[in-house]
N, C-alpha and C positions, 0 to 999 in steps of 0.2 A: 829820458833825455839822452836820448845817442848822438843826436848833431848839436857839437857844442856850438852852432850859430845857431838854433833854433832859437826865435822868439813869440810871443802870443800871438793869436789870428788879431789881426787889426780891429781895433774896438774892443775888444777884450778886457774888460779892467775887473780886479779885485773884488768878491762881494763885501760888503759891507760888514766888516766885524758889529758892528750896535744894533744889527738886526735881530744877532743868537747871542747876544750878551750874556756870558757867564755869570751867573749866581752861585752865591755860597749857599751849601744846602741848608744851612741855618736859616739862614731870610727865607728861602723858599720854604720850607715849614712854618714859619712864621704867618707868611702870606696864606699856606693850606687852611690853618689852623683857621685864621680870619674869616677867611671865606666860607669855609664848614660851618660855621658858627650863624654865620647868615641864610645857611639853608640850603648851598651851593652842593652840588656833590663834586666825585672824584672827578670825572668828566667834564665837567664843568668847568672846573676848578683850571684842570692842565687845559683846557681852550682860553680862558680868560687868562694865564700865563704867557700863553704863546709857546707850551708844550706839548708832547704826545703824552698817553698815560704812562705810558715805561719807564720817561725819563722821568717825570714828576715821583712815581713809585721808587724809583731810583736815588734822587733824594730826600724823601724823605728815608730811604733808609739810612742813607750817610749820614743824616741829622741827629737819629737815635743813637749811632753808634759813636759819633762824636761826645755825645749828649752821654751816654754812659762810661765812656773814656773818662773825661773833665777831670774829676778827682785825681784819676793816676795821672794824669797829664801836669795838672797843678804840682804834684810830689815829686813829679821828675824835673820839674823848673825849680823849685825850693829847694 
């Protein structure tokens, strides 16, 4: 942004944050887990999300790691 008059090319508007709608990697292990269980693999799984595998592998790791926190998490609010 060098010219402080620049504006958007005409027509130009915002995409749509509800399209990549942020989830908490909890729900989305949640939803894995569901879907696994039906028979769905991993691939599967992050297409029927509206993820890649990366991110899907991505949280479910944050979910683990949240998921093994809890206790100390709990002890440090008490």
């Amino acid at each position: 942004m060098d010219d402080p008059d620049a504006k958007p090319a005409e027509g130009w508007q915002r995409p749509d944050r509800d399209n990549r709608r942020w989830r908490p990697a909890a729900e989305v292990a949640e939803d894995v887990a569901d879907l696994e269980r039906q028979g769905e693999s991993r691939e599967q799984v992050a297409v029927r999300l509206g993820m890649d595998r990366k991110s899907l592998e991505r949280a479910l790791m944050r979910a683990a790691q949240y998921k093994s926190r809890q206790p100390e998490l709990i002890a440090e609010a008490g």
